[in-house]
N, C-alpha and C positions, 0 to 999 in steps of 0.2 A: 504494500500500500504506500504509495507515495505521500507529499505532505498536501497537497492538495484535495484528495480522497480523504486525506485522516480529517481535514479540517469539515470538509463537505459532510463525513460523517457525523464530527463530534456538533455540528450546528444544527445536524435531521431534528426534527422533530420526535421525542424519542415518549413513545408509549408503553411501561413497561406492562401493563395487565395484558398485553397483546402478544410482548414475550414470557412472560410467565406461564398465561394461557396454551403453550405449546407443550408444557415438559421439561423435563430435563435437556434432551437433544437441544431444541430453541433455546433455551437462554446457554448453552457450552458456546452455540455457534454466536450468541452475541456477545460473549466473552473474547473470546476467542478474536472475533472483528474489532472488539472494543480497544482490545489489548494491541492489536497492531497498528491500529491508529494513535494510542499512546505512544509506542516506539518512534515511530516518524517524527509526532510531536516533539518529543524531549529530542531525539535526535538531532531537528533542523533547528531547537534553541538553542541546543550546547556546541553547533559547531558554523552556524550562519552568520554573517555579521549584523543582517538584519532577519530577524525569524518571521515579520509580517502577524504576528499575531501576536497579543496579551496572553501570558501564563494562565489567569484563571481558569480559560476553555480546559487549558492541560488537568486545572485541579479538577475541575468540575467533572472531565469523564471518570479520572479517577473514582470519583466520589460514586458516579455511580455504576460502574465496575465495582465496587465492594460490592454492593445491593445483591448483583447478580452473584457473584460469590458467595454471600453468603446464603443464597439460595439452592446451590450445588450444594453447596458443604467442605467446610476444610479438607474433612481425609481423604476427598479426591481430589484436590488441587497440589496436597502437602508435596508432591513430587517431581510438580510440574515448575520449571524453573521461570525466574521471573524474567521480566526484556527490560524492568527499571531500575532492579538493585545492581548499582556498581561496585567491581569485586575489591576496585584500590582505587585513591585519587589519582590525577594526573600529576605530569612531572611539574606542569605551573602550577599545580594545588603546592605543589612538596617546595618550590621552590617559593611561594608566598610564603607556607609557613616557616619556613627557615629565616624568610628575609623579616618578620612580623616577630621572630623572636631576637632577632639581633638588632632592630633600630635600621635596616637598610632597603634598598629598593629587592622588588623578584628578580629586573632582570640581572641585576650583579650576580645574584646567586646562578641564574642560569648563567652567564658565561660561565663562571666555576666549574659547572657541573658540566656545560656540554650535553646534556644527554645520557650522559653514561653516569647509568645508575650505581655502581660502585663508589663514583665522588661525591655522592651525597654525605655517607659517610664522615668525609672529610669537612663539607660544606659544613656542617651539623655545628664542627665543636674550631671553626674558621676563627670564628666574633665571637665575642661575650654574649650569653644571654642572659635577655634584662626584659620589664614590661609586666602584663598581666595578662592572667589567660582564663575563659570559662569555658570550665571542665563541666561534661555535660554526657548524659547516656541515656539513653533511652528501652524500657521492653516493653513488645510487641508480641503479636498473635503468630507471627510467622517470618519468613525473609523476605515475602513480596511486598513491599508497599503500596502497589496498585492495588491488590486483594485483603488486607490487614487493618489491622486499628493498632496504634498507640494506646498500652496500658499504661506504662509509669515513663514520667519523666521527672529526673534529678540532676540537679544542678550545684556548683558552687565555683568561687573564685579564687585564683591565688598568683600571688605576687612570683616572680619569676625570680627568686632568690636562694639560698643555698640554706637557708631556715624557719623560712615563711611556711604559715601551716593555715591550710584551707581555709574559706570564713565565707560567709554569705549561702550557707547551704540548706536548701529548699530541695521536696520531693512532691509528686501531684499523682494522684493516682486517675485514670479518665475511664469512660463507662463505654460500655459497649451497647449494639442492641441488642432487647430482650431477644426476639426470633433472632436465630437458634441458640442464642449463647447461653441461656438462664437454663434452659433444658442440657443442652450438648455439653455444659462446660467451658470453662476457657482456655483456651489453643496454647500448646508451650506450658502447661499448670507446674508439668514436673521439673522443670527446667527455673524458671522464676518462682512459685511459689504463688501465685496470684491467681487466687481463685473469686469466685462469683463474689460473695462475698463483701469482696475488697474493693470493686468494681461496680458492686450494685448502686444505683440510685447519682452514680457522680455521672459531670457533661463528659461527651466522649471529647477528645483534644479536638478533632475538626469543629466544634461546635462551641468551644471554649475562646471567645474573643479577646477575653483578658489576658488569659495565659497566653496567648500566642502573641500579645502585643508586646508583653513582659519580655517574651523570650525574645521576640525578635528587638526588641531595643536594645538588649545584652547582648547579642549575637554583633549588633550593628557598634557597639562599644567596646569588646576584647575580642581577640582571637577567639574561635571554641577548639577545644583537645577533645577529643575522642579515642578512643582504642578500637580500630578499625574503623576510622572516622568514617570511612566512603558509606557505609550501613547507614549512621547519623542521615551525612548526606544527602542520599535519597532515601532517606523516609521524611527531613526537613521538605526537601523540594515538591513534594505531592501533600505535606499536610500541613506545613505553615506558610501562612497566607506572607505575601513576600517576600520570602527566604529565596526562592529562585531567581527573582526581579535582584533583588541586593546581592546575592551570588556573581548573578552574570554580569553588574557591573565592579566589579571588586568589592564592596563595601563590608565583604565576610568574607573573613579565613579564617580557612583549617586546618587544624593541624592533627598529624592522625598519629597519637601515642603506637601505635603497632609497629609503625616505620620509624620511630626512635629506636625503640628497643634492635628492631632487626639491624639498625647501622650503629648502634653504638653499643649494644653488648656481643661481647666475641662469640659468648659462649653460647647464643643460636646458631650458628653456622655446625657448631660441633655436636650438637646433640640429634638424635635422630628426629626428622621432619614426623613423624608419626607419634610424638613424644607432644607435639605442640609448642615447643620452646617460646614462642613468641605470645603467647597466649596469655591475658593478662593475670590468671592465676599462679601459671609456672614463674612469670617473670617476675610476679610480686616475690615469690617465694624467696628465689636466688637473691633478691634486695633485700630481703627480712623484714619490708613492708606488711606478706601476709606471716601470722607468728604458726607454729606448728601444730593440726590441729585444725586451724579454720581453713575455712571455703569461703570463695568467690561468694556473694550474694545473691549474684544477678540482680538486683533493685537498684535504681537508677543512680540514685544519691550514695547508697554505699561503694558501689562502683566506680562509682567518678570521685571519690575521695580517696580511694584506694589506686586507682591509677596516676594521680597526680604526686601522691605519696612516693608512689613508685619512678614515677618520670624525674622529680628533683631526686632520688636517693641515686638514679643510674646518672644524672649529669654530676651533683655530686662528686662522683665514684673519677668523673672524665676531669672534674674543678671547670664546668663549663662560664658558673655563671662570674656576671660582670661583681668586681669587686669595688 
């Protein structure tokens, strides 16, 4: 589907008792069409100079590509891989955040780097790092963000120093819909911990205008870190209002805690890829962030305090920051 089709599409006039009315078959095949007209979309924003069209159309098929999902049902979708979660940032994502934690412009960083992603490394620990950064995580029903909701989002700030210890730290929990989830369960339960419960009776995040203005004012003020930021990413670009618009023209960087770890502790290279070295549990471990005994949380705020823990104990360990 081209970007024209996808636009032409996501502007139809869209009836859903007509596809519901079908079955199961009809609403797969409107998924299915929905889903590839998202691709085109987000494809012609992130790499056009001019995209000809306002993001919201993108939010808005998202929005209701869930509906239809959720009328399938998770555990047949859980396998089907997504066309909007990206697996890493690019090399300009890597090269902002580098230049966002030293005080200097990307492209300096990219001459450094060239391309070759071995000099990142080097890039990393070039300049002092100095500034502030909001550390941020998010769980979710799933890895698709076209298909999924935002259950918990946590937050907090800290000072890019060699003793600065987190502060400003807030958690939100967001609701889902009743059909299917208050029967079915919530997707991911064993993994997060975040059952009905937890989730009964609050706004779900697309629906929450406060929160998402909070965040995005935050977002539009420090860096955000993340531990495989590109997830953050795009589940931000599809659920908060803006976040893509301020994206595309620089006014938010990322920074992805996963790719510090990989270029600046040795000891990923050396341990087996099947071990997860890079994984924010193991790596908290090796720092003596997490103490012996505990696990990852997976809840938004414990996570992003624990990753930031971990990110100043490995710079640290390098004497990165500005003295």
């Amino acid at each position: 589907m081209n970007v024209n089709q996808a636009l032409e599409y996501a502007n139809a006039f869209y009836i859903p008792e007509f596809i519901f009315a079908g079955g199961y078959e009809s609403i797969e095949a409107e998924r299915v069409k929905g889903e590839e007209a998202l691709k085109a979309l987000l494809d012609e924003w992130k790499s056009a100079e001019n995209p000809g069209f306002g993001f919201d159309i993108v939010r808005e098929l998202a929005d209701r590509n869930r509906g239809l999902c959720d009328a399938i049902g998770e555990p047949r979708l859980r396998n089907v891989l997504s066309s909007a979660l990206s697996r890493s940032l690019s090399d300009a994502d890597l090269c902002a955040g580098i230049a966002a934690m030293q005080g200097r412009t990307a492209a300096s960083v990219a001459r450094e780097v060239r391309g070759d992603r071995d000099a990142y490394a080097v890039a990393y620990v070039r300049k002092p790092i100095k500034g502030t950064v909001l550390g941020i995580d998010i769980e979710t029903t799933g890895t698709a963000p076209e298909r999924g909701y935002i259950l918990n989002v946590g937050w907090e700030t800290m000072e890019l120093t060699s003793d600065a210890v987190p502060e400003g730290g807030e958690a939100v929990f967001c609701g889902l819909p009743e059909d299917p989830y208050k029967e079915a369960g919530v997707p991911l339960e064993r993994i997060h911990h975040i059952n009905w419960g937890m989730v009964e009776g609050k706004t779900p995040f697309r629906e929450d205008a406060a929160l998402q203005e909070r965040l995005l004012k935050l977002m539009l003020k420090h860096p955000i870190m993340a531990h495989n930021a590109a997830f953050e990413d795009s589940w931000f670009m599809l659920h908060l209002k803006g976040y893509a618009e301020a994206r595309r023209e620089g006014k938010i960087v990322v920074i992805d805690s996963r790719d510090i770890c990989r270029k600046l502790d040795g000891e990923v290279n050396a341990l087996p890829r099947e071990s997860a070295p890079a994984a924010l549990e193991n790596w908290a471990r090796r720092r003596g962030t997490l103490v012996e005994g505990e696990s990852e949380r997976h809840l938004g705020l414990d996570d992003t305090d624990l990753m930031l823990r971990t990110v100043q104990a490995e710079m640290n360990r390098k004497t990165m920051f500005a003295r």
